[in-house]
Every structure is written in structure tokens, then in C-alpha cells.
C-alpha positions, 0 to 999 in steps of 0.5 A: 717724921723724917723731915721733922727729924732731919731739921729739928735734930741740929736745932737740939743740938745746936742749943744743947752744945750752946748751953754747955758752951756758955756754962762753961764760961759763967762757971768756970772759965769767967768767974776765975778771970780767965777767957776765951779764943776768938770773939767770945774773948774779945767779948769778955774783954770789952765786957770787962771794961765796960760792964756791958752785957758779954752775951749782946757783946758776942751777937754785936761783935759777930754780926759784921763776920756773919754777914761777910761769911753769908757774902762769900761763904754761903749756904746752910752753914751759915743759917745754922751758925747764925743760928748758934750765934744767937742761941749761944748769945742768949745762953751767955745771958741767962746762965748766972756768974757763978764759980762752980770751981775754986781750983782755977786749974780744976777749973781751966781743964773742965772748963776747957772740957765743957767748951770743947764738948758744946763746940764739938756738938755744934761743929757735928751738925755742921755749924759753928759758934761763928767769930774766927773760924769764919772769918778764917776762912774769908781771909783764906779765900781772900788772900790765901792765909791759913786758916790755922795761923789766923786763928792762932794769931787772933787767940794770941792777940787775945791771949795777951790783952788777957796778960795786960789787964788781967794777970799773967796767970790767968793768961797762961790757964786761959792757954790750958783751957784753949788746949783742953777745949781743942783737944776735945773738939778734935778728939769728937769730931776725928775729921783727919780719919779717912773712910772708903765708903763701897756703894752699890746701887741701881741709881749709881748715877744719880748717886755719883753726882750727888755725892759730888755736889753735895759732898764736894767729893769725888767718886770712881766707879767699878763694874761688878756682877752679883751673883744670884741675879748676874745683873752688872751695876755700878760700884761707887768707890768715895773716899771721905772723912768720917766727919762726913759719914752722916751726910753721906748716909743722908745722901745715898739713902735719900735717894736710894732707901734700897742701896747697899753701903759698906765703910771702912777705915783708910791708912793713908791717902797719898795724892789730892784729898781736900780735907774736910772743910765746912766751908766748902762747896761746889759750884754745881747745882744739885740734880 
């Protein structure tokens, strides 16, 4: 039952937050002329002049970036956010062109909320809805650009080719609607949080390089004496985002179902902390 859980959960997920992603474009976002970041805008666009399908627009556009994210990322992500890609696609299509809002400022907030939520729902099981965000990283790794200023110079690319062809107005609520959808995302997935996570376990070890593996987090360990058994063990000190806090749990109670975990929150981190980075990972194999 857990294994089923443990890989039919983010399909759910996945094809839930997917369907909020595409209902807000075809609710609300595209039936009062605004777009989108990335290449869902650049599908609206293309699909604008052409007529062509917006959905098989997103999968064509993105097949080249997810196969150089394959080349040089890698790993589950990408089987996932293949997966989103497709699902997200496919739900472009099926959901009809209706404007369920007439207000386009009602419009651009919900709409901008909607997309957030999906988005958010996708990035919590470690994928995402392909397009910039992978191809950021590429260009990161590549020729040391941030990720951030590739993607807001791609969005102001978008942004503007909005402004040409349709109105200005529906750029500048395309800018609400990017800021609501970001605010969203950041407000569910809270990834700048710190967390210390206290492990106490027989298989201190084994746990230690898991956590570095799987993780890419680095773990200090402390001696500690309990006081009914007086038997010395390991204490792992970790300290992560709370975006990570499942996979941690995933990992320790996987390999030890009878370890005693406690988690609390950080104020401050001074020093190296990788922030968190879907992306990232170690060049280690697992044990």
C-alpha cells in the first residue's frame, strides 16, 4: 500500500494541480485576452496567429527543453515534469473556452490565483509544468545566469509581444495575473523557511548518507546518552527547507520506521545553505 501510495500520490496531484492550471487559462485568463509566463505564453500567442491547437502548441514547444533538461538535469524530476507537461497539454484541450468572469481585473486575480494554486500543487510533488523554469536552470548550469533573470526576461519578452498584438491593457493585467500566480506558488510552497530537523536513530549512519544523497543536505552529528537505557547514539542535527520536510520524512522512516524525529523552525542561517533547488543532485549513489 505504501508503494502504491508512494507513486500514485503525485500522479493525483499532479493531474489535479494541472486541471486548475488549464481552467484558469480557458476561464479566465484566455477568453479576456490575457496570457501567460513562459512557454504557455508563447503557445497562446503562436496559437493566436495561427489558430492552432494552444495545448499541442505547450507539448511541441517543450519537447526540445525537456529533453535538454533530461540531457543535463536528469533524474525523477524530469520523468515527473514530463509527465506534467503532458497532463497539463491534454487538459489545455479538453477544458472549453469560456469566460467565467467578465471583470478582467476579477479575472486576472483569480485567474492569477488558479494558476498559482496548480502550480503550486505540482512543484509540491517535485515536478513541474516544464518550459522556463528548466530551461533556467540549463542556462544556470551552462553559463552561470540566474535562474530568476532568465525567467523574467523571458516573461518580458512575453509580456511584450502581448502589448504588440493585443492591447496594452491586457499586458499590464497579464502583469497582475503573473504577480497573484507567484505569490501563490511561493505563499504554498514557503521554500526560504529553514527547519532543523533532530534525528535520533540506531541507523545514524545509513541515515547520514542517505540524507546526503538523496537530499543533497549535509548532516552533523552529536553524542547523546538516553536515559533509561544509557545506551550512546548518534544524533543527526540537518538542517533544510520546509519544502523538504516529506522527502526528509520519506527517507528516515523508510530506512528506520523506529526513529525519533523532532523539527523546528530557524531564524537565520549565516554561512553556506544551498537554498532549495529541484534540480539539484548529488553525484553520489545512494547505499
Amino acid at each position: 500500500m505504501k508503494t502504491l501510495r508512494k507513486y500514485l500520490w503525485p500522479v493525483l496531484v499532479i493531474l489535479i494541480g494541472t486541471l486548475s492550471s488549464a481552467a484558469s487559462f480557458n476561464l479566465m485568463l484566455l477568453p479576456n485576452r490575457m496570457l501567460a509566463g513562459g512557454v504557455a505564453g508563447l503557445s497562446i500567442i503562436i496559437g493566436t496567429i495561427t489558430g492552432w491547437p494552444i495545448g499541442i502548441l505547450v507539448f511541441v514547444l517543450n519537447l526540445p527543453i525537456l529533453y535538454l533538461g533530461y540531457k543535463y538535469v536528469g533524474g525523477k524530476f524530469i520523468l515527473l515534469t514530463t509527465f506534467a507537461v503532458l497532463s497539463f497539454s491534454t487538459f489545455l484541450d479538453l477544458v472549453p473556452v469560456s469566460s467565467a468572469v467578465e471583470d478582467i481585473l476579477l479575472a486576472s486575480i483569480f485567474g492569477g490565483a488558479l494558476n498559482g494554486l496548480g502550480l503550486g500543487l505540482v512543484f509540491k510533488v517535485g515536478a513541474s509544468t516544464g518550459g522556463t523554469d528548466v530551461l533556467g536552470v540549463i542556462l544556470n548550469r551552462k553559463f552561470s545566469l540566474s535562474i530568476g533573470e532568465v525567467l523574467m526576461a523571458f516573461n518580458a519578452i512575453i509580456v511584450g509581444l502581448g502589448a504588440i498584438l493585443f492591447d496594452l491593457n491586457a499586458a499590464l493585467y497579464t502583469l497582475i495575473a503573473m504577480f497573484v500566480t507567484a505569490r501563490i506558488v511561493d505563499s504554498m510552497q514557503v521554500s526560504r523557511d529553514k527547519k532543523k530537523a533532530l534525528i535520533v536513530s540506531s541507523k545514524s549512519d545509513a541515515l547520514a548518507e542517505a540524507l546526503n544523497v538523496k537530499l543533497g543536505r549535509g548532516v552533523t552529528f552529536f553524542y547523546g546518552e538516553g536515559a533509561y537505557e544509557h545506551s550512546q547514539r548518534k544524533i543527526i542535527m540537518c538542517i533544510l527547507t520546509r519544502f523538504e520536510l516529506a522527502q526528509l520524512k520519506e527517507v528516515v522512516f523508510g530506512i528506520d520506521p523506529a526513529a525519533f524525529v523532532t523539527i523546528s523552525d530557524v531564524d537565520e542561517v549565516v554561512g553556506r545553505f544551498a537554498a532549495y533547488n529541484p534540480f539539484r543532485r548529488s553525484n553520489r549513489t545512494a547505499p
